[in-house]
C-alpha positions as a LaTeX table, in Angstrom:
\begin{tabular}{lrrr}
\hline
Residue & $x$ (\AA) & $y$ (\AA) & $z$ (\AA) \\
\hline
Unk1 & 105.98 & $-40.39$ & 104.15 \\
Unk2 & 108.21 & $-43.53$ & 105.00 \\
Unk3 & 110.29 & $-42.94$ & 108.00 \\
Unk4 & 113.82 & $-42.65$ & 106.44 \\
Unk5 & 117.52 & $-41.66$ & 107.43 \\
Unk6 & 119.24 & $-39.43$ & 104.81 \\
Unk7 & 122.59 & $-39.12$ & 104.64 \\
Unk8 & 122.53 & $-36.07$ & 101.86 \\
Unk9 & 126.20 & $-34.25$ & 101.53 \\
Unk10 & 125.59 & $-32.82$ & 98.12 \\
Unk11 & 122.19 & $-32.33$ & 96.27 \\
Unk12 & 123.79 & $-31.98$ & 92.88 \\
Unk13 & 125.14 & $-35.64$ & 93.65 \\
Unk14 & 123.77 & $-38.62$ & 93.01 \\
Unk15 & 120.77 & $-40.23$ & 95.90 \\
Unk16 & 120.58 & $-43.68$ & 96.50 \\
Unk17 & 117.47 & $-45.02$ & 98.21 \\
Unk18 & 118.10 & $-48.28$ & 99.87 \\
Unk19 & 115.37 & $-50.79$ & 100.89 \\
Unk20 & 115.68 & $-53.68$ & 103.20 \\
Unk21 & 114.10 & $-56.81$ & 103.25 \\
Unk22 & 111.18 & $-59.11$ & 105.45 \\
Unk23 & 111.74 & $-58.88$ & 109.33 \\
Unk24 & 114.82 & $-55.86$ & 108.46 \\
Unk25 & 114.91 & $-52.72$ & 108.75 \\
Unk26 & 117.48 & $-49.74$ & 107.78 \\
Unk27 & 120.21 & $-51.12$ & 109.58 \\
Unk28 & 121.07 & $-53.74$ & 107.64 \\
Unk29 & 123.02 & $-51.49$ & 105.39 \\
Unk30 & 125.52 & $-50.37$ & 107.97 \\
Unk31 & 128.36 & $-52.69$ & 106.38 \\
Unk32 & 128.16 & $-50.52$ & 102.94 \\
Unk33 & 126.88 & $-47.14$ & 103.75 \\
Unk34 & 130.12 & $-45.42$ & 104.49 \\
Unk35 & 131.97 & $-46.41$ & 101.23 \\
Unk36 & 128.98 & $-45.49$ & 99.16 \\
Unk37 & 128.92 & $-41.96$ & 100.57 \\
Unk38 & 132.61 & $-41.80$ & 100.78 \\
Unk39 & 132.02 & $-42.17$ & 96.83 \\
Unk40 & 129.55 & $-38.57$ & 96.83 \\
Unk41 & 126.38 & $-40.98$ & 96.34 \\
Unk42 & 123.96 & $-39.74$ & 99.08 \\
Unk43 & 122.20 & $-42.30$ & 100.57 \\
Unk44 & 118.90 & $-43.16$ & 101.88 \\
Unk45 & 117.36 & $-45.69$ & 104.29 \\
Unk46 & 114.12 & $-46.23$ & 104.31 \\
Unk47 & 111.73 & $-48.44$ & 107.31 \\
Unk48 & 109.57 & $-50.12$ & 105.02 \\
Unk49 & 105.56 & $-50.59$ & 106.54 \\
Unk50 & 105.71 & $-52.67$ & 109.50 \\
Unk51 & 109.35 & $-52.73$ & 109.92 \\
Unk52 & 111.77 & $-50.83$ & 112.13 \\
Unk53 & 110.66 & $-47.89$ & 113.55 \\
Unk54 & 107.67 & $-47.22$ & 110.85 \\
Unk55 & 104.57 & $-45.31$ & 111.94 \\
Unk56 & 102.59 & $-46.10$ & 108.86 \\
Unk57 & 99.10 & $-46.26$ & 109.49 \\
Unk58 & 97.26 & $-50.05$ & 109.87 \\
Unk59 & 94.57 & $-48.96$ & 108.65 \\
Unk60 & 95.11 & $-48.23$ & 105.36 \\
Unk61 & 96.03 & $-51.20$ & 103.08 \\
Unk62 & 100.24 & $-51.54$ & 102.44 \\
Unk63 & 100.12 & $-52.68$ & 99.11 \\
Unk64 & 102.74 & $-51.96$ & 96.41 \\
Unk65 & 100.76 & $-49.02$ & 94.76 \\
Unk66 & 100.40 & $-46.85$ & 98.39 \\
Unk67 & 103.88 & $-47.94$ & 99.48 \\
Unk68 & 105.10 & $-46.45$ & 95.65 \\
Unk69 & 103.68 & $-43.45$ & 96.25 \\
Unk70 & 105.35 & $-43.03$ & 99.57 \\
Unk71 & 108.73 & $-43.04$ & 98.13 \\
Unk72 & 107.14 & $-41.02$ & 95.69 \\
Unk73 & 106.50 & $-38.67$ & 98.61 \\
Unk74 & 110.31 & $-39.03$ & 100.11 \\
Unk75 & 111.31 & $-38.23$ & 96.59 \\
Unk76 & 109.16 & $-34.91$ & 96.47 \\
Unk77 & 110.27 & $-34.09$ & 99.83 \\
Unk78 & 113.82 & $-33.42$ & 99.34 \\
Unk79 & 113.54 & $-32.15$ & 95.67 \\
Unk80 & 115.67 & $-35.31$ & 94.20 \\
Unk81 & 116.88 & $-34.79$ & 90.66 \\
Unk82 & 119.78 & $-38.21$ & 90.08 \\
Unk83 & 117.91 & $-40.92$ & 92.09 \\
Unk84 & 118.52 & $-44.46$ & 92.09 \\
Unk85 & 116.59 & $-46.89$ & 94.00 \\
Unk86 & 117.73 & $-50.54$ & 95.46 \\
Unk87 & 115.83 & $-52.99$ & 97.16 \\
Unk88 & 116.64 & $-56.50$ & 98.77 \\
Unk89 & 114.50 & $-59.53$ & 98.55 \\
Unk90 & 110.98 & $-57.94$ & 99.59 \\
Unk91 & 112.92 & $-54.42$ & 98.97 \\
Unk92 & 113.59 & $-55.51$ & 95.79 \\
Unk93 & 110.02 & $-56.07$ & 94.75 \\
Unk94 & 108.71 & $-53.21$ & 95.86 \\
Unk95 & 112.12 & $-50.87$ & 94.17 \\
Unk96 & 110.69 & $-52.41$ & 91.00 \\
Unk97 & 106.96 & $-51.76$ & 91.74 \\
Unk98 & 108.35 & $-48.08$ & 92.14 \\
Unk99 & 110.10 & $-48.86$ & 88.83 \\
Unk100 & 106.96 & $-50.06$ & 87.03 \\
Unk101 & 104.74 & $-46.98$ & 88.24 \\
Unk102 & 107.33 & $-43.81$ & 88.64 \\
Unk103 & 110.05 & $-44.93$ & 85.85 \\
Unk104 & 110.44 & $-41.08$ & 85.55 \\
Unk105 & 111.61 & $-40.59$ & 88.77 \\
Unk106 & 114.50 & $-42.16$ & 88.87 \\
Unk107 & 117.52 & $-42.75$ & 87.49 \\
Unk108 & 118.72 & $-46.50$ & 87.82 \\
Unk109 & 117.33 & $-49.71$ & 89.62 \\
Unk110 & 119.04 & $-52.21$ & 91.39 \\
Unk111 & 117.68 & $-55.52$ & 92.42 \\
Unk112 & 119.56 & $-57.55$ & 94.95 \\
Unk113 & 118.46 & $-61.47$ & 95.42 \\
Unk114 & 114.61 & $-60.34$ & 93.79 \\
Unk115 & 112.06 & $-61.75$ & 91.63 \\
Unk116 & 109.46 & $-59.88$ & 89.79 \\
Unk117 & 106.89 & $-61.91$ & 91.53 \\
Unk118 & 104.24 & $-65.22$ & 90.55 \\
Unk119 & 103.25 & $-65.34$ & 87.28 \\
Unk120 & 100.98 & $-68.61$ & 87.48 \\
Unk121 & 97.31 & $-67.81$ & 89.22 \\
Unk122 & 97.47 & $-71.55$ & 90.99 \\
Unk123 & 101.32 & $-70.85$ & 92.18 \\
Unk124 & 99.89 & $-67.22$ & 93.63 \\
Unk125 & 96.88 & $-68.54$ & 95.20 \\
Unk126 & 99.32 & $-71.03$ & 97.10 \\
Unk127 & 101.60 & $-68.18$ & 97.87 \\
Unk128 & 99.15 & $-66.09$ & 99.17 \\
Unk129 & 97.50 & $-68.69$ & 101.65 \\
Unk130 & 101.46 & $-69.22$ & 102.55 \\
Unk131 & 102.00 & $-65.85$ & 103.74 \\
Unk132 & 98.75 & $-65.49$ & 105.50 \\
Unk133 & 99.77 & $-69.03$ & 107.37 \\
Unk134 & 103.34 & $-67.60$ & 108.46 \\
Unk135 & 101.94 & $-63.82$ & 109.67 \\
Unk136 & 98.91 & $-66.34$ & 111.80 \\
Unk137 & 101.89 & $-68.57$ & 112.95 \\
Unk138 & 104.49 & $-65.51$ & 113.92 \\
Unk139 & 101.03 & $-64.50$ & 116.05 \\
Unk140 & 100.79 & $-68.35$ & 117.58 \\
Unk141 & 104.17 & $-68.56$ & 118.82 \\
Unk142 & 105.27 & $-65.47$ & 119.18 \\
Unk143 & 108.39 & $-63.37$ & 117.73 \\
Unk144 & 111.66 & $-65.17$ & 119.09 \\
Unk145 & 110.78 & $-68.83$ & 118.17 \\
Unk146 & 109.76 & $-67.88$ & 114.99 \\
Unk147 & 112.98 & $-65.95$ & 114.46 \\
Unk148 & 114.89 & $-69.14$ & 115.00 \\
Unk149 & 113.29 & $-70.99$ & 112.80 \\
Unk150 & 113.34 & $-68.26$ & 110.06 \\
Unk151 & 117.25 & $-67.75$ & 110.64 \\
Unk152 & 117.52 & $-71.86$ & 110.11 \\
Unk153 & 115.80 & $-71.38$ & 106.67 \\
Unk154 & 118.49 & $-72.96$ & 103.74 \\
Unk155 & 118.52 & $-69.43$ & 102.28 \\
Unk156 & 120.31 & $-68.24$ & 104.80 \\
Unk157 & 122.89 & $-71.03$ & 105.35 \\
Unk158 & 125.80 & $-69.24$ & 103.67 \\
Unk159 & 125.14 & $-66.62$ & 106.55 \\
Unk160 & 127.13 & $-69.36$ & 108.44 \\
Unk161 & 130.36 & $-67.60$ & 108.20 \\
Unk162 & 129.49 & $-64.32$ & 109.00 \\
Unk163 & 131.62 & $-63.07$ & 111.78 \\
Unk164 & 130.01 & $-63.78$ & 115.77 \\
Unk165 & 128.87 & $-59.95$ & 116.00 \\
Unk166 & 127.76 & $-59.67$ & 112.90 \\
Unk167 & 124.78 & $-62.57$ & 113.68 \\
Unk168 & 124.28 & $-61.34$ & 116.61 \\
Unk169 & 123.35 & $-57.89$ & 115.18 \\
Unk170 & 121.73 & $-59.73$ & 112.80 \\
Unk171 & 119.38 & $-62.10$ & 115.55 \\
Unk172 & 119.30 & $-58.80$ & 117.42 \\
Unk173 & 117.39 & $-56.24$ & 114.09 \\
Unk174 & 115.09 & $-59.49$ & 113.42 \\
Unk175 & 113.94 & $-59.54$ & 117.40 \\
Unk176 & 113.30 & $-55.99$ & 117.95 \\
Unk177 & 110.70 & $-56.20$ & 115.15 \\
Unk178 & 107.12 & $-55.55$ & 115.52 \\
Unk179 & 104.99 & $-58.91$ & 115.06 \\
Unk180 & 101.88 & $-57.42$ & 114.59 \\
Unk181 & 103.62 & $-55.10$ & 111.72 \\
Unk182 & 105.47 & $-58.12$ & 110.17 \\
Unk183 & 102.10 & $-59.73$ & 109.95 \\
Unk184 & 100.60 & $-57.07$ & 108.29 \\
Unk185 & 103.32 & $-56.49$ & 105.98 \\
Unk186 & 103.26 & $-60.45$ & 105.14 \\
Unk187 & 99.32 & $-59.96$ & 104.05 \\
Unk188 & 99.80 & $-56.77$ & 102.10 \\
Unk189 & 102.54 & $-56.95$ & 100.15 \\
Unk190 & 104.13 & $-60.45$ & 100.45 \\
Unk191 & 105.19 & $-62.74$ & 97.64 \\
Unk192 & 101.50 & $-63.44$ & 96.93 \\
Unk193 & 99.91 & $-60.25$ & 96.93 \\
Unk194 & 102.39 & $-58.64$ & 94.85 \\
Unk195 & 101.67 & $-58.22$ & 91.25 \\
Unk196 & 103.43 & $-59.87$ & 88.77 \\
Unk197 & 105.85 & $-58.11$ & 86.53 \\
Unk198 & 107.53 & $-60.66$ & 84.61 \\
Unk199 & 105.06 & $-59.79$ & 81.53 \\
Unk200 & 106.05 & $-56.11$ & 81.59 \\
Unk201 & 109.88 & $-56.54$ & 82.26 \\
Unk202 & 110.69 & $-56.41$ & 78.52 \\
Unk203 & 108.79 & $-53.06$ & 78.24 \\
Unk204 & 111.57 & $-51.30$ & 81.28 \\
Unk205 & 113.93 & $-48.35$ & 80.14 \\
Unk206 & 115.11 & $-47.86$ & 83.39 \\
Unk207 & 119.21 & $-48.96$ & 83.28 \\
Unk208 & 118.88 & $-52.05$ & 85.83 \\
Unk209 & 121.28 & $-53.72$ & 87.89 \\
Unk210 & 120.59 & $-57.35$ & 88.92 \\
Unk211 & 122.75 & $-58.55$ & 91.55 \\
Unk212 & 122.92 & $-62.64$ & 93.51 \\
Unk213 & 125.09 & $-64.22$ & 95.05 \\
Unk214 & 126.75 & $-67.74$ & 93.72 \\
Unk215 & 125.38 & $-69.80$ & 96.49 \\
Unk216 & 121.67 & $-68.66$ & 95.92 \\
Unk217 & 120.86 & $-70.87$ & 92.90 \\
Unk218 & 116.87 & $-69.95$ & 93.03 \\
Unk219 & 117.48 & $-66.32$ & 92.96 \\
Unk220 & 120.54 & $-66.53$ & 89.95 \\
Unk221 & 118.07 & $-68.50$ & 88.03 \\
Unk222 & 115.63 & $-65.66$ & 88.73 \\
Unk223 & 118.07 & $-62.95$ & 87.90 \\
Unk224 & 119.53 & $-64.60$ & 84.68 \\
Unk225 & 115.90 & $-64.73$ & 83.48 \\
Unk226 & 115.09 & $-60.94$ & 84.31 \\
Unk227 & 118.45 & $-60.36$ & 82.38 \\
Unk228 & 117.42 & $-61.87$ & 79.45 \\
Unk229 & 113.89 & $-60.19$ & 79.44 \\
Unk230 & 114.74 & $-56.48$ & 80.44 \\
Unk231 & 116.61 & $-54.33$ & 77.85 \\
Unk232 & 118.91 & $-52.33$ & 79.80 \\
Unk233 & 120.31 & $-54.60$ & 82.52 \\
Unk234 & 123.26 & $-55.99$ & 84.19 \\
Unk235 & 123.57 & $-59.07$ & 85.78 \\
Unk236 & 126.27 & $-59.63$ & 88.92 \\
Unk237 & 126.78 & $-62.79$ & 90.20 \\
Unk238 & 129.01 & $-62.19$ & 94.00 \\
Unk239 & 131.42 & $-64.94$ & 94.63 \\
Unk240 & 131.48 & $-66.00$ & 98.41 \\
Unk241 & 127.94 & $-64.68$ & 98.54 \\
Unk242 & 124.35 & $-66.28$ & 98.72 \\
Unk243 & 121.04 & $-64.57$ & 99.31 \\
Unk244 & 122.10 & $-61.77$ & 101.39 \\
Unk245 & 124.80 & $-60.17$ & 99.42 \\
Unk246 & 125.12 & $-56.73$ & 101.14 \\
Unk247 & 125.59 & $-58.58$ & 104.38 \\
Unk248 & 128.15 & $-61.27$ & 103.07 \\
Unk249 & 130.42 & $-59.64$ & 100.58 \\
Unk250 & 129.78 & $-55.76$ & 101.81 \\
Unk251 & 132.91 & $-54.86$ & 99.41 \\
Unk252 & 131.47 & $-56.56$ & 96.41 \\
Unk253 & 128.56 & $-55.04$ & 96.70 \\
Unk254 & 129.85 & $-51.28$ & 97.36 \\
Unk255 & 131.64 & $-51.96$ & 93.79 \\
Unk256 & 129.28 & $-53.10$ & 91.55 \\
Unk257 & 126.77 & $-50.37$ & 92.33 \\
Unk258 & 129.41 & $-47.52$ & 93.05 \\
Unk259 & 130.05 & $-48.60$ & 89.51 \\
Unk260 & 126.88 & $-48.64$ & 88.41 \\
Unk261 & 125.79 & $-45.37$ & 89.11 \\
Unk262 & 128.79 & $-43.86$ & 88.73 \\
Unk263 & 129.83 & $-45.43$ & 85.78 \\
Unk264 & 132.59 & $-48.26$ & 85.41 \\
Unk265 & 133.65 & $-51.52$ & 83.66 \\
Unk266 & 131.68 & $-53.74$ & 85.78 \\
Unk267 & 128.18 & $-52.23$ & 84.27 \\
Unk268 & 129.67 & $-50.54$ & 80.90 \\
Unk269 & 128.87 & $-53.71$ & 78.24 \\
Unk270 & 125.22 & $-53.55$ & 79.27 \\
Unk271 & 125.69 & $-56.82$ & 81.52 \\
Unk272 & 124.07 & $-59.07$ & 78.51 \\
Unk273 & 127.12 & $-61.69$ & 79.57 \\
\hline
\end{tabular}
């Protein structure tokens, strides 16, 4: 089972399993925890396979299927009847790999700045030989510099005006990362060697809430296309926000999905808008 920090006040209540993205871990939901449970939605983080304080074992391969049936396990483990699951970025992929194999299981699904993976074999290849490149070059120069760099990357400029502490806690989660775990994660269940789901979207039944922020233009055109293929979605688009919207507009965030799973006028028109 994933290691995991539950924050469960009421079992007949509504659970919300949260899922961080590359180079994370659990603590980047500290900014909108506290309002969601202050709503009666129980919440849980989860360390995803090479991140945080995981213990997953390296020898088994982390690909979406065994990492599915992990939360499958967390699931199981505290009897969970009203679950919904949300995952950012690389979260977000694998909340709707869960989606795609245990629709059953849960409730709702919210994506936050996600994509449903490559579609086109040549794009994939390229992706995968990407990924493979960055986990061999976090191993080459080691963790900090290639934090730097990755904090400089354009999707994160609109992290810019986050407050002093806030990227420092930021800088701080991203260093205390295992690079041999990162690199693992990269190779198993990166961009490239996740499946695609774009040709299955259309067949979901699971209520979905697709949320990105204004400034991420990549990941709204990503979201307005999932919108349009998926029959029970909602699409949010966060002013004041880019990729990281849980980070940069905490209170927007604890709305629209305090409203979505607990019903509101944000979610109630079936987001086709």
């Amino acid at each position: 089972m994933l290691t995991h920090y539950a924050k469960l006040t009421n079992s007949e209540n509504p659970t919300l399993i949260l899922l961080h993205g590359f180079i994370s871990d659990h603590t980047t939901f500290h900014l909108v925890e506290e309002t969601l449970i202050n709503q009666g939605i129980n919440v849980i983080t989860v360390d995803l396979p090479g991140h945080g304080n995981d213990n997953s074992n390296d020898d088994l391969t982390w690909d979406m299927a065994y990492i599915a049936d992990q939360i499958k396990s967390l699931i199981m483990h505290y009897n969970l009847k009203k679950v919904y699951i949300h995952g950012y970025s690389m979260g977000g992929r694998v909340a709707l790999s869960f989606a795609n194999q245990f629709p059953t299981l849960i409730e709702g699904l919210i994506l936050e700045s996600a994509s449903p993976g490559i579609s086109n074999d040549v794009d994939k290849q390229a992706r995968i030989e990407v990924d493979k490149n960055r986990a061999s070059y976090i191993q080459e120069v080691g963790l900090k510099q290639f934090v730097e760099e990755w904090s400089k990357l354009p999707l994160f400029d609109s992290q810019s005006v986050l407050t002093d502490t806030e990227k420092q806690r930021i800088e701080l989660m991203r260093l205390s990362q295992q690079p041999k775990g990162l690199c693992k994660a990269l190779v198993d269940y990166g961009t490239g060697a996740q499946p695609s789901y774009w040709e299955v979207l259309h067949q979901f039944n699971v209520p979905t809430c697709i949320i990105v922020g204004e400034k991420d233009a990549k990941f709204i055109n990503i979201g307005q296309r999932m919108n349009q293929l998926m029959k029970k979605s909602t699409f949010h688009m966060v002013q004041g926000a880019g990729h990281t919207i849980h980070v940069e507009q905490p209170t927007k965030f604890d709305t629209i999905v305090i409203e979505f799973i607990l019903g509101g006028k944000l979610c109630q028109d079936n987001g086709k808008r």
